[in-house]
N, C-alpha and C positions, 0 to 999 in steps of 0.2 A: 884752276879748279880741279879737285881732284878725279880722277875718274868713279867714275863707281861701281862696286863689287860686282862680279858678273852675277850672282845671284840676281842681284837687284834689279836687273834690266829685263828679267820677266817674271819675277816675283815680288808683290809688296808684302805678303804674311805667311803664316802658316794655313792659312785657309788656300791659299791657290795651287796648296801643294796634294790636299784632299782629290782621292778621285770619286766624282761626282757617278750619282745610276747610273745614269744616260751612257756615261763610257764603259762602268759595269755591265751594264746590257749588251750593248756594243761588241765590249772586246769577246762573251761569250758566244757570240753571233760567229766572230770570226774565227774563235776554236775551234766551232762546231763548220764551218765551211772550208780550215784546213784540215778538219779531219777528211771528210768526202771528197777532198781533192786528194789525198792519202791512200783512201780507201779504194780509189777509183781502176788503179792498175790490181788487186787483190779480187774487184770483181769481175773485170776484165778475164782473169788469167782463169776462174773457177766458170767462167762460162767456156773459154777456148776447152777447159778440163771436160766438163758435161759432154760436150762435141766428139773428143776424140775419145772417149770410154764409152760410145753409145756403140764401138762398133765389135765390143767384149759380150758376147752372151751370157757369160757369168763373172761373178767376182775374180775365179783363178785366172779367168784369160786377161784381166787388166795387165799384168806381168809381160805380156808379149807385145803389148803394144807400143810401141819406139815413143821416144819422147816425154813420158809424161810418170820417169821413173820419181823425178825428184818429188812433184807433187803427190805421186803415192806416198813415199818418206813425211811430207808436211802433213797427208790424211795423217798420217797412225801418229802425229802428234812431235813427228820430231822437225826441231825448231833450224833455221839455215847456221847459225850457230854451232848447234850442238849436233850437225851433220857432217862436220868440216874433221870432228872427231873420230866417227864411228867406219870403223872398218866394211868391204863392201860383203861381209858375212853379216855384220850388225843390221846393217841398212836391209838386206836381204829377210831376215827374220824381224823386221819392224814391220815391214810389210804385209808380211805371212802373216803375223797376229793381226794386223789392220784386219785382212782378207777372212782369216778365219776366226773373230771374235765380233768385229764388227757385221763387213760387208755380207758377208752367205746370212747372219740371222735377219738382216734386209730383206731378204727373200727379193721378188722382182723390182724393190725398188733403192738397190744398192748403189744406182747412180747417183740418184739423189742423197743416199747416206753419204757417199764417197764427199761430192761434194760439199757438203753440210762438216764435214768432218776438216776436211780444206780448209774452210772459211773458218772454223774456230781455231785453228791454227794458227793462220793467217790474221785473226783478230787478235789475239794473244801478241803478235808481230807489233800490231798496230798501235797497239796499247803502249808495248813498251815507250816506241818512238814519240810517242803524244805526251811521255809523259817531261819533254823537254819545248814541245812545243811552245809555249808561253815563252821561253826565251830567244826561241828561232825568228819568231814572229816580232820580239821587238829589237833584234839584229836588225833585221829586214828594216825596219822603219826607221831607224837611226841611220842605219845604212844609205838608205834614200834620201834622209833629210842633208847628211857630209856630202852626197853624190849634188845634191842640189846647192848646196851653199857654193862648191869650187865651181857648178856650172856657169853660177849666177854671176861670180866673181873672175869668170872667165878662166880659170886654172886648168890644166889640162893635168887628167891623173890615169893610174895605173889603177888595177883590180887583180886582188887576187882570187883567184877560182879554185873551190875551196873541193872540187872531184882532182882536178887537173893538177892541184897545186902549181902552177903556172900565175905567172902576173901577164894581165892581158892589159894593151893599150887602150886610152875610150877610144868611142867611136861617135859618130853621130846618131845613132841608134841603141840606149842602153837600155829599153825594155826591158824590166827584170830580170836584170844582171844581180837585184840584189838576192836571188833566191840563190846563187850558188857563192855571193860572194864571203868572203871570210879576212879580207883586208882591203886595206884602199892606202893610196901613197899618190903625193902630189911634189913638187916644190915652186915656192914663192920669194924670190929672191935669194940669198943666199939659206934660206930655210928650207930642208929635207923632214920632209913629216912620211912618218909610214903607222900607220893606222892596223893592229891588227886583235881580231877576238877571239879569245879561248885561249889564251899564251899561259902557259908554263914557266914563268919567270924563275928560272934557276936559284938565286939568290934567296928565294921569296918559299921554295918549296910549295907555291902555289899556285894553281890556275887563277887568273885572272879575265873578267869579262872584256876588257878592255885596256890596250896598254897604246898609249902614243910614242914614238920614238922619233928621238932626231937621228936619221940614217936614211937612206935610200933603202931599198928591196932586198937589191946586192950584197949590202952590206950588211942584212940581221946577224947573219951568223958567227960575224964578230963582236954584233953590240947587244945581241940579246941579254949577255951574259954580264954587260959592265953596266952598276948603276945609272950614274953619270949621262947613259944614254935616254934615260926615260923620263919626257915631258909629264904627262897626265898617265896615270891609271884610275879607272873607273869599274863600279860596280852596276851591269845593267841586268835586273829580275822584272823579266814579262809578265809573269803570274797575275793572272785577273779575280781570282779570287779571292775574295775580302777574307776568308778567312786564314789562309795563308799568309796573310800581308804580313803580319808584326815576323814571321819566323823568317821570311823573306829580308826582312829591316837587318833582324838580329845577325843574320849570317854575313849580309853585306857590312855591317857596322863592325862586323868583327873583324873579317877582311881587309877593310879599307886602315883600322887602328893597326894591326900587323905593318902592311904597308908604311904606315909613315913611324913605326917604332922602325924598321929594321933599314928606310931609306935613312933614318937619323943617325945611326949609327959610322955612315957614309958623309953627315953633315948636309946632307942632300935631303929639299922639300918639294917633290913633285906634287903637280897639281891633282887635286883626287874630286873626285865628282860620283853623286847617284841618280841614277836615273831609274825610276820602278812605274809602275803600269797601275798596281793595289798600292796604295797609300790612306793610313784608315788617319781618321785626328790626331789620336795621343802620339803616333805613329811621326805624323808630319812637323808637330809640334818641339819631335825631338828633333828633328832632319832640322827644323829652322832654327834651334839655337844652335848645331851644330854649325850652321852656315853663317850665322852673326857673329858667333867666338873666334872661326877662323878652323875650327877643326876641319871642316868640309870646306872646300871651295866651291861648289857649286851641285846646285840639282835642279831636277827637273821631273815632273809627272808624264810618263809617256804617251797618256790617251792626251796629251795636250799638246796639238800641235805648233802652237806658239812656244811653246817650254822648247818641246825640241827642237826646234829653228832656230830659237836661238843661244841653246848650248850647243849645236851642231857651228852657228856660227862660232863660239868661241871655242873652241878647239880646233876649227881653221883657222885661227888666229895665232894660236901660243906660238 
């Protein structure tokens, strides 16, 4: 009997590929609670601010007080970025106009402007980085769902740590290892899989969300670069908003077609799979013929955790 398509084994239509409110609601729930866990060292840092400026009697004496140059630099607006550029005569007169446009027309209550001025900086910071959030967030949960499959199947794997760039061994304690992880690598008999997101595939001139390899850890830097090497590449877009979805589809569809024009080229058909969070009808509709013709090998809706379970199992499998 033959087997059947991994789609099939946790998809019967293009309705299961819809994401329903309930996960709509959901997933913006959990935007909004990695933002304030985001947010939380920015207001941490403008209260330590408040504290150590109470002990300036006016705006010019902030200048003399140790410590808390940088966050002067962040009041008058300049960004940690665009600090790394400016000369310590630049940074010197950001200041001075902080002090002498903003803080002195404050009059006695230039602490609270000082900080206010902080925090819009520092929200500006915040902004940027949320605006990838959606993808971070369903790293993380795919990442958990592979961490759970080689648990379950008893595989012992590595994790790459994505500050440290270091591959770290498991352990018996992997409490949110996936918040810094950025690869995972296991092997199952004579099979080397090394799992990793956000790759640069040389060949390809593109980022990719997701690229499987047959190699050890050790060994990317040789096989990054040769076709041949690469099991599955995948497209995963976290974005919960319905109305980004179709532009979400469009970019991964495009992606994923590059992908097996330029592996063909090689004579080589690696397995490609989507995995998205907003999945609106006409949207999934097209995802399922692409999965019944053979263009796509596999997908799954990410607010579903049945989907990911069980394409997390088949990508421990290939």
């Amino acid at each position: 009997m033959a087997k059947p398509r991994p789609h099939r084994l946790h998809l019967a239509s293009s309705d299961d590929l819809v994401t329903r409110y309930e996960a709509i609601r959901a997933g913006f729930v959990s935007l909004a609670l990695e933002k304030n866990r985001r947010a939380t060292p920015f207001v941490e840092q403008a209260r330590a601010l408040k504290v150590a400026a109470t002990s300036a009697d006016t705006p010019a004496g902030l200048v003399d007080i140790e410590g808390i140059q940088a966050a002067l630099l962040t009041a008058a607006g300049v960004s940690d970025k665009a600090a790394v550029h400016l000369q310590p005569e630049d940074k010197a007169a950001a200041i001075l106009g902080l002090i002498e446009n903003f803080l002195a027309l404050a009059g006695a209550d230039f602490i609270e402007e000082l900080v206010f001025r902080f925090l819009l900086t520092r929200g500006d910071t915040l902004g940027g980085s949320m605006r990838n959030v959606g993808g971070v967030l369903a790293q993380r949960k795919l990442s958990r769902a592979l961490i759970s499959t080689l648990a379950l199947a008893g595989i012992p794997y590595r994790w790459l740590h994505s500050a440290s760039n270091s591959w770290i061994p498991m352990t018996g304690e992997d409490s949110g290892i996936e918040l810094y992880l950025r690869g995972l690598s296991w092997e199952k008999g004579r099979r080397r899989r090394t799992v990793v997101y956000n790759m640069t595939v040389p060949f390809l001139k593109n980022n990719v969300d997701l690229c499987l390899l047959n190699c050890r850890p050790e060994e990317l830097q040789n096989n990054y670069h040769i076709p041949a090497s690469y099991i599955a590449l995948g497209e995963l877009k976290g974005g919960i908003d319905p109305a980004g979805a179709d532009e979400h589809w469009k970019t991964a569809r495009t992606a994923l077609a590059r992908i097996q024009t330029v592996f063909a080229q090689s004579n080589l058909t690696p397995h490609t799979f989507f995995i998205g969070a907003a999945i609106a009808k006409k949207m999934a509709t097209e995802i399922w013929m692409q999965l019944e013709d053979g263009t796509l090998e596999n997908a799954a809706n990410l607010t579903s955790e049945g989907q990911v379970a069980s394409t997390s199992r088949w990508l421990c499998n290939l």
